[in-house]
MIGUMAR-719953 format. One line per 10 residues: number of its first residue (from 1); for each residue x, z negated, y negated of C-alpha. Coordinates in steps of 0.05 Angstrom, whole numbers, plus 5000, padded with zeros to 4 digits. Layout:
NUM	X Z Y  ...
# end
This chain:
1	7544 8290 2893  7481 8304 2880  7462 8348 2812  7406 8309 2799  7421 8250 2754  7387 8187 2732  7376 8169 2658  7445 8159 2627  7451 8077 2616  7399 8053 2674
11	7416 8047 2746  7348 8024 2787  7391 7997 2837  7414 7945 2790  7381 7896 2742  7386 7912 2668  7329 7903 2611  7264 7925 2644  7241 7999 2624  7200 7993 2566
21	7119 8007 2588  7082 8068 2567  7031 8067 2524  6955 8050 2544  6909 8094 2502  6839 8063 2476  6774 8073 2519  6747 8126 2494  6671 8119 2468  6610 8154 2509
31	6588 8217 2487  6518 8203 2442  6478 8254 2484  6443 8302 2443  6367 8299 2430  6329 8320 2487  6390 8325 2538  6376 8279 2607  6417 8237 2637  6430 8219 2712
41	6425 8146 2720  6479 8111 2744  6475 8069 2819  6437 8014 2805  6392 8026 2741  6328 8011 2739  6287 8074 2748  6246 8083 2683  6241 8162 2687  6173 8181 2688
51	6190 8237 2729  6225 8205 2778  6159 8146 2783  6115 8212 2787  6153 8233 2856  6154 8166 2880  6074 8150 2874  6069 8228 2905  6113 8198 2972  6072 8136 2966
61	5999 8161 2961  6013 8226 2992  5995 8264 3039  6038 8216 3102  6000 8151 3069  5963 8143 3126  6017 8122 3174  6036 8063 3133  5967 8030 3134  5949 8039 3209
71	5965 7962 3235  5902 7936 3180  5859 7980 3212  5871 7955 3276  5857 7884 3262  5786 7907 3241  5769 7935 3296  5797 7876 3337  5743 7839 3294  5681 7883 3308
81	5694 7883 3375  5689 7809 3380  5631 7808 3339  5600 7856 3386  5616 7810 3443  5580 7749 3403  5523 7790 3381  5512 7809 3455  5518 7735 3479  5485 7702 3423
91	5419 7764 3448  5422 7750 3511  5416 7669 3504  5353 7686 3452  5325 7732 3502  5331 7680 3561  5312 7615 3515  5253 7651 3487  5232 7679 3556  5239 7603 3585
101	5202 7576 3520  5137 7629 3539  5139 7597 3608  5132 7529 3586  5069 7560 3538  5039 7604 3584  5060 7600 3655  5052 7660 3703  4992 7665 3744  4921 7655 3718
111	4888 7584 3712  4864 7543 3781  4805 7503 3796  4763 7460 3753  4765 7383 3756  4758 7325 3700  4799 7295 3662  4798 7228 3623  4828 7222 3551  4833 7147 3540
121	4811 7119 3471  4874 7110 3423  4914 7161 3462  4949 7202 3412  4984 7275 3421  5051 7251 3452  4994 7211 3512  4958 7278 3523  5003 7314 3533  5032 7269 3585
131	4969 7262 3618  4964 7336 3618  5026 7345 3646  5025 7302 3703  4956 7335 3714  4977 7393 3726  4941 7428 3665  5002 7449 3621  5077 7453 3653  5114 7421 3598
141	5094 7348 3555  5150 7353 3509  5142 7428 3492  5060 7419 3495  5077 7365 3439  5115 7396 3402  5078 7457 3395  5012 7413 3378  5043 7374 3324  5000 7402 3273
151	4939 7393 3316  4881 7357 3282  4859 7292 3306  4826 7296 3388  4785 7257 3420  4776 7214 3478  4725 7220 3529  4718 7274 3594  4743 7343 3599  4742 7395 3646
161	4808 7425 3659  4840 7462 3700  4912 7470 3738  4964 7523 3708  4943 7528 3636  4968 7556 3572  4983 7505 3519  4934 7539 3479  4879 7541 3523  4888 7469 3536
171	4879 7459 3468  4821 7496 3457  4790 7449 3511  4806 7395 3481  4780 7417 3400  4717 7433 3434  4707 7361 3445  4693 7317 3510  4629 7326 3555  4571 7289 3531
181	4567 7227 3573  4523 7217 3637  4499 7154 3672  4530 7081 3644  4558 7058 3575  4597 6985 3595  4633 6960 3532  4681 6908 3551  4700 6853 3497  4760 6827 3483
191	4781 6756 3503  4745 6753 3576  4778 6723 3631  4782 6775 3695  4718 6727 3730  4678 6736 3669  4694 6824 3672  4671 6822 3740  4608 6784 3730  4595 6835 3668
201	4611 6895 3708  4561 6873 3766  4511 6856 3711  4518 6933 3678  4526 6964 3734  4473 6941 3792  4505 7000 3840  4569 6961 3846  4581 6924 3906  4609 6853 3881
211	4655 6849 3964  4678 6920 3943  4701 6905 3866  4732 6842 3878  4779 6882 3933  4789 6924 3877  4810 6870 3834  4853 6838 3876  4878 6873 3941  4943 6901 3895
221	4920 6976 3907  4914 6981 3830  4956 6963 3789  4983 6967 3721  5068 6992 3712  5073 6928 3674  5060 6879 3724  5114 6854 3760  5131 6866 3843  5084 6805 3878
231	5038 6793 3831  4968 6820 3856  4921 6794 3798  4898 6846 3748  4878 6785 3689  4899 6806 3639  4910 6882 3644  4843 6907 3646  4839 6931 3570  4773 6917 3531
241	4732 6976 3508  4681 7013 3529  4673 7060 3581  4619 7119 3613  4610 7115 3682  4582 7183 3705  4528 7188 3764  4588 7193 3819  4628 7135 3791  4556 7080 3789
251	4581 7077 3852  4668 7081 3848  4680 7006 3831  4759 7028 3841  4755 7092 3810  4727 7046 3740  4783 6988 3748  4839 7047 3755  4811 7071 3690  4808 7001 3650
261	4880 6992 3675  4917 7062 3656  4879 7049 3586  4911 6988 3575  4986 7016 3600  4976 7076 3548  4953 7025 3486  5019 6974 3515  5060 7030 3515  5037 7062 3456
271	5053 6990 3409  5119 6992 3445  5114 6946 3496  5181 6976 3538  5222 6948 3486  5197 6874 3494  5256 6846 3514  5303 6873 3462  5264 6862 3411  5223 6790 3429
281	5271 6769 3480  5206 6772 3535  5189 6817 3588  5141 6861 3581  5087 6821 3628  5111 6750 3593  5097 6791 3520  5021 6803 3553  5015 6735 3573  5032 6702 3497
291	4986 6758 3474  4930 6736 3521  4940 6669 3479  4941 6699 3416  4875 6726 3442  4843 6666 3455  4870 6618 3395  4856 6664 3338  4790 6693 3319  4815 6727 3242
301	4870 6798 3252  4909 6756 3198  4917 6694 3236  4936 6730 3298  5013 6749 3279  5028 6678 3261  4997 6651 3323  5049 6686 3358  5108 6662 3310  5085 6596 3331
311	5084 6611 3407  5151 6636 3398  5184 6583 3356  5156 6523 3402  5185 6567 3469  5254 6569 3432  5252 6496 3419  5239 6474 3487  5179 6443 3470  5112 6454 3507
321	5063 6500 3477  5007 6455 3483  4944 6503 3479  4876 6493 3484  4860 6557 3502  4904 6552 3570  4875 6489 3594  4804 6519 3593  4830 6576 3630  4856 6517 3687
331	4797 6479 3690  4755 6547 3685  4702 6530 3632  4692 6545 3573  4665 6487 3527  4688 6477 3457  4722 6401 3470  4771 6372 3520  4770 6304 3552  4830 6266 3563
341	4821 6291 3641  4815 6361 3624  4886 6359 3579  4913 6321 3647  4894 6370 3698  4947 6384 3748  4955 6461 3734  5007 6502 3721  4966 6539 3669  4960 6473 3636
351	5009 6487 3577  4997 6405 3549  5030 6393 3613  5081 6435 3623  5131 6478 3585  5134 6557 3582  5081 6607 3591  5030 6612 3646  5050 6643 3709  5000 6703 3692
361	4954 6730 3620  4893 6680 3612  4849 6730 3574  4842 6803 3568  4878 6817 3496  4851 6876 3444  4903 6925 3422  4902 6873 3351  4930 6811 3398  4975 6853 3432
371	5008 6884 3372  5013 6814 3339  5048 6795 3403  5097 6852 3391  5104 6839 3316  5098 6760 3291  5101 6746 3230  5167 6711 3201  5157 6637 3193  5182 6566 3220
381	5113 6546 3244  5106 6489 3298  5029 6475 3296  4970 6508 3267  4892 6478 3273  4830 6508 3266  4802 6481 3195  4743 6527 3172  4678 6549 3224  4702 6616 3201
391	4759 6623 3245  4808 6608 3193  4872 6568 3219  4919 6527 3178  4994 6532 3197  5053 6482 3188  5117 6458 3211  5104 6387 3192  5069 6347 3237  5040 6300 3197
401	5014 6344 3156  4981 6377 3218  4952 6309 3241  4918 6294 3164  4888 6373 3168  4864 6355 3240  4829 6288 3214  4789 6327 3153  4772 6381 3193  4743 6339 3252
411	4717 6296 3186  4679 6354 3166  4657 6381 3228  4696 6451 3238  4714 6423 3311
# end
């Protein structure tokens, strides 16, 4: 057996009152540290040790800082590299702009030649500098515009330029004012019919050979960029003004019908005359023929823009326009009554006959009849009638009150 021996009264191997459980002693109460003793902090206290912060600013702004800021540094220099890169492009495209702007100014090579060059009345900057470009004298309209926007008011007449200048220098020219005229002063007034021009021309102008200007006139050779393909006439499209015919042109009846025509395409183009049909629903040339009316109807710049309403509103009613002025142009005289045989002349200019426009202008319109053309006045006018010897016209859509204003003027005399 073996000596050692279990407590007397309990076998383990069998089941008996459970052994009674020792004794748990009380927790005993942390120490109270003593003043000015330090303590370790436990795993996971906040760190509050000044100390302890002190080393861990030292490892963050020490010496090794460097090494945790490099990847900001990089994306700065990623940044003036690529504003290198823009600086150079943005250079180079000032360098090569500004060197193609100088060209346009001042082109290479010194100025050529010497020939003359005609400024037509009422041209304004944007003209000149059209004319001048398609002369030859600067290299660039829009640029020569722009740079003379400022430029004071020019003048028309003659200049001598010549091929290949500077914006500047053609500008100088130009302040300096036109030659003084030589030879012939025609003035040309408004209203004529292309047979009267012609007779007024060979009366101003004894040089002129009347075979040789009425080729001119009508062999198609000249010819305005508002006249449609197949009509040869130029009535209507020689503009009234006045013109100088130097000692060489007395002689040049073409070179002085070229002129009277490009002055009237810069004053139609000026008032806008490309945009005829979107904005009067006419073409260009049919705009020029109900200004040629307008023309020939109205004597006062007041009564002109409703002239043109009325032209307007009788064409969009389908009814005939029934115009005195157009059946003097058919039966070619001018007197200041018709007969019942002149309104019944078989003419297609005969607007008391027939409806629409005239096949072609029936007067040579001022730039006032051609801007009324271009802008009528807003109204539902139908007839109008001379009623004062002044000019002055009354207009109406009634027409009965148009007959009782036709009796008092007849009554009075006006007509």
């Amino acid at each position: 057996m073996n000596g050692d021996r279990d407590p007397p009264g309990i076998d383990p191997l069998l089941p008996g009152e459970p052994a009674e459980a020792a004794p748990v002693p009380p927790p005993e109460a942390p120490p109270v540290p003593d003043a000015g003793t330090r303590l370790d902090p436990a795993p996971g206290d906040m760190l509050l040790d000044p100390e302890a912060i002190a080393e861990d600013e030292a490892l963050f702004f020490g010496d090794d800082a460097w090494i945790r800021f490099r990847r900001p540094w990089g994306f700065w220099r990623r940044l003036l590299v690529l504003a290198g890169i823009l600086a150079l492009v943005l250079g180079g495209a000032y360098w090569w702009g500004n060197s193609w702007l100088q060209r346009q100014l001042d082109p290479p090579g010194e100025p050529q030649g010497r020939f003359l060059v005609e400024i037509p009345s009422g041209a304004g900057v944007n003209d000149i500098a059209r004319i001048l470009a398609n002369e030859g004298v600067v290299a660039n309209a829009t640029i020569t515009r722009l740079w003379w926007r400022d430029a004071a008011s020019l003048q028309a007449g003659s200049y001598y330029f010549a091929e290949n200048m500077s914006v500047d220098q053609a500008l100088a020219v130009l302040e300096a004012g036109p030659i003084p005229p030589v030879g012939e002063s025609i003035t040309i007034p408004e209203g004529l019919w292309l047979s009267e021009i012609a007779d007024r021309l060979l009366d101003s102008l004894p040089e002129f050979d009347p075979v040789e200007l009425q080729a001119a006139l009508t062999d198609g050779q000249v010819r305005s960029r508002y006249v449609p393909a197949g009509i040869t006439s130029l009535e209507g499209v020689l503009f009234p003004d006045t013109y100088q015919v130097d000692e060489r042109g007395v002689s040049d009846e073409r070179d002085l019908v070229r002129r009277m025509v490009e002055q009237f395409d810069t004053v139609a183009t000026q008032i806008g005359y490309d945009d005829a049909l979107a904005r009067i629903g006419l073409t260009p040339y049919q705009l020029l023929v109900a200004a040629s009316i307008v023309e020939a109807e109205a004597a006062r710049s007041e009564d002109r823009p409703k002239v043109a309403r009325v032209i307007y509103n009788r064409l969009n009613a389908g009814m005939p326009l029934q115009m005195d002025a157009t059946v003097l142009y058919a039966i070619g005289q001018r007197k200041s009554s018709l007969t019942l045989t002149d309104l019944d002349v078989d003419s297609p200019y005969n607007t008391r006959r027939f409806a629409g426009l005239p096949p072609t202008p029936i007067a040579a319109a001022g730039r006032e009849s051609l801007t009324a053309a271009m802008n009528p006045a807003p109204g539902g006018w139908l007839f109008f009638v001379l009623v004062e010897r002044d000019g002055t016209l009354f207009f109406t859509e009634d027409y009965d009150e148009f007959l009782v204003r036709s009796a008092d003027a007849r009554a009075r005399g006006v007509f």
